[in-house]
mmCIF file as gemmi writes it, N, C-alpha and C atoms, coordinates in Angstrom:
data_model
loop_
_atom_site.group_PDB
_atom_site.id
_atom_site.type_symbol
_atom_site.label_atom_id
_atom_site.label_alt_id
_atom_site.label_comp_id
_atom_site.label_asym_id
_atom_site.label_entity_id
_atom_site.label_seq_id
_atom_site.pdbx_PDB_ins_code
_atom_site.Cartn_x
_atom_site.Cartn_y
_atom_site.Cartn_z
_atom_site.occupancy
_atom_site.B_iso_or_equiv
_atom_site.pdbx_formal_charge
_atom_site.auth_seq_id
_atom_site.auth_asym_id
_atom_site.pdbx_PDB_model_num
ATOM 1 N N . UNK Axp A 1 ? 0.844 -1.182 0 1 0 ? 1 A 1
ATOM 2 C CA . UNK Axp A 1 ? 0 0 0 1 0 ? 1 A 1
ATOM 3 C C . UNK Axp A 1 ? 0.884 1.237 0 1 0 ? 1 A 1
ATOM 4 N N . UNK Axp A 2 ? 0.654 2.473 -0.696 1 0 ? 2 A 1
ATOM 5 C CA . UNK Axp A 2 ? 1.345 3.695 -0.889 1 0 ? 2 A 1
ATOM 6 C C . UNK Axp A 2 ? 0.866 4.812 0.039 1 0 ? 2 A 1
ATOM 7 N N . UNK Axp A 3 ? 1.394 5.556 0.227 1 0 ? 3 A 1
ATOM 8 C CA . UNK Axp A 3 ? 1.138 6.686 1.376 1 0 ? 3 A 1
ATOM 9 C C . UNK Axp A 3 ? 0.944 8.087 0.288 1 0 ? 3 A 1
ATOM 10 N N . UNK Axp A 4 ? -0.341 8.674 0.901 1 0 ? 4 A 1
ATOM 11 C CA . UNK Axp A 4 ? -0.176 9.845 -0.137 1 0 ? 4 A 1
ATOM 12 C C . UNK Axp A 4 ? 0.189 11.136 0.595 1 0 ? 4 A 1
ATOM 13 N N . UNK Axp A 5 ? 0.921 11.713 -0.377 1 0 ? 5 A 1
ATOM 14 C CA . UNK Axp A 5 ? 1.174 12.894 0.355 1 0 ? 5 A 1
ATOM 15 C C . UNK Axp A 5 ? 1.197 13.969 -0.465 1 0 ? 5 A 1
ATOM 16 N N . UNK Axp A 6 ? 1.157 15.411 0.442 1 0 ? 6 A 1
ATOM 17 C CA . UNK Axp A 6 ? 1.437 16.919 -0.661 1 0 ? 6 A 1
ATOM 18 C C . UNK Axp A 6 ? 2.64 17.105 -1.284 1 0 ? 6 A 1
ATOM 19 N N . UNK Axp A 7 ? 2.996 17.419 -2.34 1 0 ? 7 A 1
ATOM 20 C CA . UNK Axp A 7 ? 3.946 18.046 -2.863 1 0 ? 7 A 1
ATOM 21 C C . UNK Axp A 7 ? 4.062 19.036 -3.688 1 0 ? 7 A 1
ATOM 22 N N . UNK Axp A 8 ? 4.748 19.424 -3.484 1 0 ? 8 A 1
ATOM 23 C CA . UNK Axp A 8 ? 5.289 20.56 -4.862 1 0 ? 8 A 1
ATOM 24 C C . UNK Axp A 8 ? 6.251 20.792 -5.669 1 0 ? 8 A 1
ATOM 25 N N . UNK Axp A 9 ? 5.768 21.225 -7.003 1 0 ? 9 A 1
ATOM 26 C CA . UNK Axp A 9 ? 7.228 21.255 -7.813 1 0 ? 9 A 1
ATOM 27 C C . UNK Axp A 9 ? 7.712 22.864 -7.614 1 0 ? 9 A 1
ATOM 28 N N . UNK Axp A 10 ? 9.075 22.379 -6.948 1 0 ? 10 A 1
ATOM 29 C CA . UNK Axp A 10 ? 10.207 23.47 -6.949 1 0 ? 10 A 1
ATOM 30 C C . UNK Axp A 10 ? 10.557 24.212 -8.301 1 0 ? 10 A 1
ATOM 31 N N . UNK Axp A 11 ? 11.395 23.387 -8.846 1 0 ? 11 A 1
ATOM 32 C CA . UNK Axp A 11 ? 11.656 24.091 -10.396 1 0 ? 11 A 1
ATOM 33 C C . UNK Axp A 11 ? 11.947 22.503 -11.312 1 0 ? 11 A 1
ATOM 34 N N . UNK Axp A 12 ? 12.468 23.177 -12.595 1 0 ? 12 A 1
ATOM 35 C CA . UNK Axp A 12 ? 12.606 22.224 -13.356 1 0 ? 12 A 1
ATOM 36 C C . UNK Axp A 12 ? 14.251 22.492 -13.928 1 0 ? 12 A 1
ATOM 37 N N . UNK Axp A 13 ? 14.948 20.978 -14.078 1 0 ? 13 A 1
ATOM 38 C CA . UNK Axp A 13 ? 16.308 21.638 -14.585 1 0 ? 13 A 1
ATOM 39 C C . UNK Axp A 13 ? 16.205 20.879 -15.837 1 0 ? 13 A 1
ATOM 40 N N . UNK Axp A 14 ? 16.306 20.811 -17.06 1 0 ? 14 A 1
ATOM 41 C CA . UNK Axp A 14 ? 16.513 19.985 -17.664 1 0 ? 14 A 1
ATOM 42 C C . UNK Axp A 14 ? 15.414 19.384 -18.049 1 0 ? 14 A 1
ATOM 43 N N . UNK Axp A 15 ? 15.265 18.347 -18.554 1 0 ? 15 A 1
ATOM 44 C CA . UNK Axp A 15 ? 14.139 17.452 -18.39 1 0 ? 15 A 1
ATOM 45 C C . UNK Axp A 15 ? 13.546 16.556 -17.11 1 0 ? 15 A 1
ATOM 46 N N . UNK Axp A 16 ? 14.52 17.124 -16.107 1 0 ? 16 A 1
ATOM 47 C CA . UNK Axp A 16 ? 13.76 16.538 -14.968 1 0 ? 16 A 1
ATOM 48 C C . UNK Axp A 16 ? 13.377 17.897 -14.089 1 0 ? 16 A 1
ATOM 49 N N . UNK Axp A 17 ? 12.4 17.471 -13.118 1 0 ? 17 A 1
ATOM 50 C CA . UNK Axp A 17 ? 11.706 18.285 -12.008 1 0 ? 17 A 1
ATOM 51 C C . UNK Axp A 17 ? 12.015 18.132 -10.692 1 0 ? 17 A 1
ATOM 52 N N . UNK Axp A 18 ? 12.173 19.017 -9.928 1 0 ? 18 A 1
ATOM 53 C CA . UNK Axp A 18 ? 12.199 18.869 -8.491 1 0 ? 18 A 1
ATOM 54 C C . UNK Axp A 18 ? 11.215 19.1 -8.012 1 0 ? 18 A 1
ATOM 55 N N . UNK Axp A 19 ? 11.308 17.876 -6.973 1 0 ? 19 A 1
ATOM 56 C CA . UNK Axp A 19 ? 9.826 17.791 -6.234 1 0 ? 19 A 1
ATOM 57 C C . UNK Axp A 19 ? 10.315 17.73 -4.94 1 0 ? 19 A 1
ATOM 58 N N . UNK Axp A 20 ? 9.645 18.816 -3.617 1 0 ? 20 A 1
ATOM 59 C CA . UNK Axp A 20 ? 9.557 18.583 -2.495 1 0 ? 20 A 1
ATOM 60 C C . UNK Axp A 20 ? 8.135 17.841 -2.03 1 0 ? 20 A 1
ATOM 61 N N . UNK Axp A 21 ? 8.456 17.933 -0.62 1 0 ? 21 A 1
ATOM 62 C CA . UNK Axp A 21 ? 7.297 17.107 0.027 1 0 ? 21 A 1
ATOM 63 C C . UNK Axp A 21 ? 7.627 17.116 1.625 1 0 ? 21 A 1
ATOM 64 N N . UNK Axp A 22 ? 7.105 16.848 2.871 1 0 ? 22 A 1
ATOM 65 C CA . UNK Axp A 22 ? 7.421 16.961 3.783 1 0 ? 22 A 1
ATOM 66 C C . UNK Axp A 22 ? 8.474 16.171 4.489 1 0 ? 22 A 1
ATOM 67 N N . UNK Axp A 23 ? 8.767 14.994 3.516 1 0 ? 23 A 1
ATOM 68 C CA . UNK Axp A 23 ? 9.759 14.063 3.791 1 0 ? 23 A 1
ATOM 69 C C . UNK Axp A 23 ? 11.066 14.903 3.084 1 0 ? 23 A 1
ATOM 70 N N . UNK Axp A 24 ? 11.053 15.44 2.267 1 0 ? 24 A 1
ATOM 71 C CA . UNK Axp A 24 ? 12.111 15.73 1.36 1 0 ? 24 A 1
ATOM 72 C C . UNK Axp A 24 ? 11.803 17.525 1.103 1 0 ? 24 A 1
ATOM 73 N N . UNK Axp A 25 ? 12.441 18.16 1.702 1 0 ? 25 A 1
ATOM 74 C CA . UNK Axp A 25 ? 12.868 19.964 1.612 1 0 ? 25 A 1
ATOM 75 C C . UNK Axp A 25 ? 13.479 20.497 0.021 1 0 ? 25 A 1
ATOM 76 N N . UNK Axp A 26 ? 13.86 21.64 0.084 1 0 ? 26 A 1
ATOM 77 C CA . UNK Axp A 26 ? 13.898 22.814 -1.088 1 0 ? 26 A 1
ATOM 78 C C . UNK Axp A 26 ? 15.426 21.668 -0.589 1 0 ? 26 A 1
ATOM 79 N N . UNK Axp A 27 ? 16.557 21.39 0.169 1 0 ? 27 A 1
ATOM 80 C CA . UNK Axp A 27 ? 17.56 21.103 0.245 1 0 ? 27 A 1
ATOM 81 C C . UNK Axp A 27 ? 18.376 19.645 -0.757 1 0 ? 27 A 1
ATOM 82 N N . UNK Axp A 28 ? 16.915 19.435 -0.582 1 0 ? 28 A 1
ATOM 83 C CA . UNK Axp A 28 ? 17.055 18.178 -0.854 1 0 ? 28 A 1
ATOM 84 C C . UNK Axp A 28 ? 16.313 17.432 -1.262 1 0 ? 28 A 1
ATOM 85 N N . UNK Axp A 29 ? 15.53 17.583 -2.718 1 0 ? 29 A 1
ATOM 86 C CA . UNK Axp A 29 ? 14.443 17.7 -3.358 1 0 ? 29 A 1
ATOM 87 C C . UNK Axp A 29 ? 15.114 16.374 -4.13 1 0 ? 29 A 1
ATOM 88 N N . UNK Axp A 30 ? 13.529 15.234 -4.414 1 0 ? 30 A 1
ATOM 89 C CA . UNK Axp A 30 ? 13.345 14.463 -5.048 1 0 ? 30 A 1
ATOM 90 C C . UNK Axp A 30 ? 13.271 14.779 -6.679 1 0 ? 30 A 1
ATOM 91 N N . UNK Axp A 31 ? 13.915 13.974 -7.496 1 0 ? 31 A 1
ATOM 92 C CA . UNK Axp A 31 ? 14.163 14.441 -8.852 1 0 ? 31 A 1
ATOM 93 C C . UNK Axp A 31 ? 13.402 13.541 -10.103 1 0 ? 31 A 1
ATOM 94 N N . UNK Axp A 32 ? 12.512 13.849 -10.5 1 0 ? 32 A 1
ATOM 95 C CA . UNK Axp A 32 ? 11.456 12.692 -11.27 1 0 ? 32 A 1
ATOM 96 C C . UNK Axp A 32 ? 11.176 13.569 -12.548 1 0 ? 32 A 1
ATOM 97 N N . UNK Axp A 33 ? 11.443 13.072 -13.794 1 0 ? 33 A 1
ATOM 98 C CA . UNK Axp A 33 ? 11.284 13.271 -15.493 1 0 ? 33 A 1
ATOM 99 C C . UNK Axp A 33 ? 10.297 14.295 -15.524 1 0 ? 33 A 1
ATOM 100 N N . UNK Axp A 34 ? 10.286 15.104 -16.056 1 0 ? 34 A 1
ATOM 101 C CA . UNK Axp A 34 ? 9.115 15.986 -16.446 1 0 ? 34 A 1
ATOM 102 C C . UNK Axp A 34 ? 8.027 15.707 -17.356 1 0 ? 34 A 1
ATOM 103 N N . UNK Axp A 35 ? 8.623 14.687 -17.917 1 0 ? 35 A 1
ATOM 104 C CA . UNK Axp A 35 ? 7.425 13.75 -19.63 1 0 ? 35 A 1
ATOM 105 C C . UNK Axp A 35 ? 6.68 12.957 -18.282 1 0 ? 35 A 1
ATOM 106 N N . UNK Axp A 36 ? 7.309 12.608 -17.22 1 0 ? 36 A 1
ATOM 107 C CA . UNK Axp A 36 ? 6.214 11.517 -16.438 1 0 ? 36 A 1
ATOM 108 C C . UNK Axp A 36 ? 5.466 12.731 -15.372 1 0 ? 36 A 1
ATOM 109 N N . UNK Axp A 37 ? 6.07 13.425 -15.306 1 0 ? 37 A 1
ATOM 110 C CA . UNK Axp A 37 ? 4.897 14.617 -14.237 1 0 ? 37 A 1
ATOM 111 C C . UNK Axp A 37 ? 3.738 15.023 -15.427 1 0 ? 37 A 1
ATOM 112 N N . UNK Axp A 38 ? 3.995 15.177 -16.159 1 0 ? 38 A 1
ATOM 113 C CA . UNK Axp A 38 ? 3.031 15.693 -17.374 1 0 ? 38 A 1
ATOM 114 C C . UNK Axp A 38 ? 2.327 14.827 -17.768 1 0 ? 38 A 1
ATOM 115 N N . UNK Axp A 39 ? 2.708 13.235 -17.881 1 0 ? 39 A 1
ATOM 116 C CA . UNK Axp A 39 ? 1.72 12.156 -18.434 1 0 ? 39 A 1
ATOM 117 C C . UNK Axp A 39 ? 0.94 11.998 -17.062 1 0 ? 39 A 1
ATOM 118 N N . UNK Axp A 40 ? 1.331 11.663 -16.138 1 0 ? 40 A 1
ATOM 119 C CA . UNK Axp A 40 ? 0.74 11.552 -14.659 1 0 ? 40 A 1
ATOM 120 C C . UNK Axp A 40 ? -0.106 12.42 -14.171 1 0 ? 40 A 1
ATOM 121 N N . UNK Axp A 41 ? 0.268 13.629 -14.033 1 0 ? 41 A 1
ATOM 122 C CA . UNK Axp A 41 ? -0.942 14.865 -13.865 1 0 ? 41 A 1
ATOM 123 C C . UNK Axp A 41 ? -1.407 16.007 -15.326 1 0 ? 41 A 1
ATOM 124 N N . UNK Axp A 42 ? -1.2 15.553 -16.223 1 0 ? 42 A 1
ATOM 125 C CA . UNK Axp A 42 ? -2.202 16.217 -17.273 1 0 ? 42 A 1
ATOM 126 C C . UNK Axp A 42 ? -1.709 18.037 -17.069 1 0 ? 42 A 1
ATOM 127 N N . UNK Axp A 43 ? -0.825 18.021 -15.905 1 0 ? 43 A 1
ATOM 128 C CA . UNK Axp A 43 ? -0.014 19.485 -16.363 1 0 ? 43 A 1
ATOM 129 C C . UNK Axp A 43 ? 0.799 20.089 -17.264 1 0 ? 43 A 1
ATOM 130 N N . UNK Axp A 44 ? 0.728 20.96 -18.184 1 0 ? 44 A 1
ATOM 131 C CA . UNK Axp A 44 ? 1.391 21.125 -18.9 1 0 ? 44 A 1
ATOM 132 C C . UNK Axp A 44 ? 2.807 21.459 -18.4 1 0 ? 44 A 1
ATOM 133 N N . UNK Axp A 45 ? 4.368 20.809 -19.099 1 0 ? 45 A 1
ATOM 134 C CA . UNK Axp A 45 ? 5.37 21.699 -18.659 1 0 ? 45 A 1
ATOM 135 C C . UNK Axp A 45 ? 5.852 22.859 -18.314 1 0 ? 45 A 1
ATOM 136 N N . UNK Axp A 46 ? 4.912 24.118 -18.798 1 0 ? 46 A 1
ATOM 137 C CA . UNK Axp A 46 ? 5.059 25.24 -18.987 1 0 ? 46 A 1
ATOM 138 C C . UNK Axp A 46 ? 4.579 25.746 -17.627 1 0 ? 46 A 1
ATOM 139 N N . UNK Axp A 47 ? 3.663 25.041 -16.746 1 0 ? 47 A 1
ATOM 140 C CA . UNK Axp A 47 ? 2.796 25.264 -15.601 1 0 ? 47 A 1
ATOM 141 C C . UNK Axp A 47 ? 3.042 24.349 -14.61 1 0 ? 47 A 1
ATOM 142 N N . UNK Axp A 48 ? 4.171 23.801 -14.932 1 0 ? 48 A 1
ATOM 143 C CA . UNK Axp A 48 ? 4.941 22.684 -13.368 1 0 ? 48 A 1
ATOM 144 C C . UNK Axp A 48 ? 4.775 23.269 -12.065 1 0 ? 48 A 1
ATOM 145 N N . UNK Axp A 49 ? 5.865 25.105 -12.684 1 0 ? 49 A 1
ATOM 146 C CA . UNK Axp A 49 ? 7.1 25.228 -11.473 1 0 ? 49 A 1
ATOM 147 C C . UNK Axp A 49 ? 5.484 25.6 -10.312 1 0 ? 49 A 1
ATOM 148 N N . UNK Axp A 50 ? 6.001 25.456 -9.554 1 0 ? 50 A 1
ATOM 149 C CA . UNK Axp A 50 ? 4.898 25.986 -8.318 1 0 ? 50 A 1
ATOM 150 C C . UNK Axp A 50 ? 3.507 24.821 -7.882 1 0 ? 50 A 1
ATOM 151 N N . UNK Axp A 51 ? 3.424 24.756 -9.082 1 0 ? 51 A 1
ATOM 152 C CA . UNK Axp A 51 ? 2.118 23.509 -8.98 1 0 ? 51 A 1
ATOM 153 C C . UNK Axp A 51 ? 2.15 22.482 -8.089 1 0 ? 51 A 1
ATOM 154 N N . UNK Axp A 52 ? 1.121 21.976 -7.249 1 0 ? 52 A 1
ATOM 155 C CA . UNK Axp A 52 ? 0.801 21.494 -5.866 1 0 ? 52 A 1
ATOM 156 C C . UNK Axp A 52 ? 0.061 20.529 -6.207 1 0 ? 52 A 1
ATOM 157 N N . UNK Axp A 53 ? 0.816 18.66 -6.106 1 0 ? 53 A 1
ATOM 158 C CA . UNK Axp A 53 ? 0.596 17.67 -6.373 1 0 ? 53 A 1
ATOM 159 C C . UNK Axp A 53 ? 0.353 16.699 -5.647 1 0 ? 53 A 1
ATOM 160 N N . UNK Axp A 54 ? -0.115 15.818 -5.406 1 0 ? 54 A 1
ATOM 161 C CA . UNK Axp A 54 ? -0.394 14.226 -4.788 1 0 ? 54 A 1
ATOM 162 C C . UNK Axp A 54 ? 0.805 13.44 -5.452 1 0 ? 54 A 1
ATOM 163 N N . UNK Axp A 55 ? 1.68 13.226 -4.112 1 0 ? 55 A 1
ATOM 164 C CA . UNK Axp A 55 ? 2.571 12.343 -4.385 1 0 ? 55 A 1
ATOM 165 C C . UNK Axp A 55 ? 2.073 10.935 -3.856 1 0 ? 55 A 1
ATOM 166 N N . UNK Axp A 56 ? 2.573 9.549 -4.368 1 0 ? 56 A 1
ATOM 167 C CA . UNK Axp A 56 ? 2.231 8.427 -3.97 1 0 ? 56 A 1
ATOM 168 C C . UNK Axp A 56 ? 3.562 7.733 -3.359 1 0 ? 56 A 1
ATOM 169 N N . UNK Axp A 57 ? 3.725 7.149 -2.232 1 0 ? 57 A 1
ATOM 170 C CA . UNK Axp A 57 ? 5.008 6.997 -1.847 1 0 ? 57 A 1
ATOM 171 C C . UNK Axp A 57 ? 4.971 5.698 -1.921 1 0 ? 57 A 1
ATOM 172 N N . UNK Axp A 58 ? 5.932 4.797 -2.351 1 0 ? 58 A 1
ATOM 173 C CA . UNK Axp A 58 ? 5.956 3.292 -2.501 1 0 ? 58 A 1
ATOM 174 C C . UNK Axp A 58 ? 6.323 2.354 -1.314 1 0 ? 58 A 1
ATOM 175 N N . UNK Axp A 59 ? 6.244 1.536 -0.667 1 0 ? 59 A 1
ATOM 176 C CA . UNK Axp A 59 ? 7.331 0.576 0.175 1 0 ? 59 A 1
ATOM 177 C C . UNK Axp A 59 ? 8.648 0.902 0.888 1 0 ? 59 A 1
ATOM 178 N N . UNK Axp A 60 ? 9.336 1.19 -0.627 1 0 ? 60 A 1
ATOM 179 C CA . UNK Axp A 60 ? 10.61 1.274 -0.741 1 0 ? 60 A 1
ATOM 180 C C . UNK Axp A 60 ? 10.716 2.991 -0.245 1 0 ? 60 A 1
ATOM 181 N N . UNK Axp A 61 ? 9.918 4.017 -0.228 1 0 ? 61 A 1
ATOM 182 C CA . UNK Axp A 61 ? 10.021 5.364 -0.037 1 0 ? 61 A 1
ATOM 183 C C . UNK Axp A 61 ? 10.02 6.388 -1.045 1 0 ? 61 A 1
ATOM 184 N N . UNK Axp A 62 ? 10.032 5.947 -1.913 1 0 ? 62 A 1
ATOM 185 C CA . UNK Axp A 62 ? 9.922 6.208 -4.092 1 0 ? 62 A 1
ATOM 186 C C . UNK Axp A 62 ? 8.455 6.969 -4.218 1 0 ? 62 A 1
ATOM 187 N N . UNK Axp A 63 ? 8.827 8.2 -4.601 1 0 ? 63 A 1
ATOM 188 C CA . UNK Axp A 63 ? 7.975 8.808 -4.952 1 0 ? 63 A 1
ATOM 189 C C . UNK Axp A 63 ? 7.308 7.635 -6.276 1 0 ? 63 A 1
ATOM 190 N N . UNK Axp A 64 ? 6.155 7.159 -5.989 1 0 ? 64 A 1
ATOM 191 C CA . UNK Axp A 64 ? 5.535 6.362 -7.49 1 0 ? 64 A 1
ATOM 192 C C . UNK Axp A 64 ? 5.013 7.02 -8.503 1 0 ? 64 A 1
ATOM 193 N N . UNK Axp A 65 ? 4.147 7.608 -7.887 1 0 ? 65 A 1
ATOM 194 C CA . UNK Axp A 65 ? 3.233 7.898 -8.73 1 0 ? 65 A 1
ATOM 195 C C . UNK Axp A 65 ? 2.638 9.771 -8.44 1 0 ? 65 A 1
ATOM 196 N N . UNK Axp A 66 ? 1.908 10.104 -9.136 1 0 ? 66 A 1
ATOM 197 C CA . UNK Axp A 66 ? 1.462 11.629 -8.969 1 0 ? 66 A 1
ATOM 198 C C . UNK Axp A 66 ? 0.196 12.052 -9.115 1 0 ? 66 A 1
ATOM 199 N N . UNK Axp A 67 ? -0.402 12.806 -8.772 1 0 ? 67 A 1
ATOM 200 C CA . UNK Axp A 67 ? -2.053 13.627 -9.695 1 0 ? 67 A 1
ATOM 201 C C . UNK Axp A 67 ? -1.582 14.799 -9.375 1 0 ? 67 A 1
ATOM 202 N N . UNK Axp A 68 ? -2.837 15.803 -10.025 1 0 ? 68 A 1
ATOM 203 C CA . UNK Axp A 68 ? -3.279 16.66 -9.785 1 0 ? 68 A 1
ATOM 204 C C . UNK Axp A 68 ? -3.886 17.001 -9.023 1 0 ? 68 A 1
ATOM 205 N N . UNK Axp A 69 ? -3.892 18.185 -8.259 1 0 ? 69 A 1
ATOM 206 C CA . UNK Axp A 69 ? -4.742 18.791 -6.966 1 0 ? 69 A 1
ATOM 207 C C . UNK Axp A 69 ? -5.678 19.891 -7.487 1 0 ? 69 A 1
């Protein structure tokens, strides 16, 4: 079973995104593809940075999965 939690995208470098969350700070931000934040929550790239998401946390502690809020 996955744990859901708030997150947000910090910024984007590259083709990947930084994502905080209460487990993980602006310091030390989780780093997940921007083609899978966009297939996952239907956000456009252009409208990431700031945007406030449902993270799904796995077993292992892995951000899995995402939506929209």
């Amino acid at each position: 079973m996955s744990e859901r939690i708030e997150a947000r995208v910090l910024l984007l470098v590259g083709d990947q995104a930084e994502i905080t969350t209460a487990h993980r700070d602006a310091s030390a931000p989780e780093r997940v593809p921007v083609a899978r934040l966009v297939q996952e929550t239907g956000i456009p790239p252009e409208r990431l940075v700031g945007a406030k998401v449902t993270a799904f946390v796995g077993d292992d502690g892995e951000l899995v999965r995402f939506e929209s809020r």
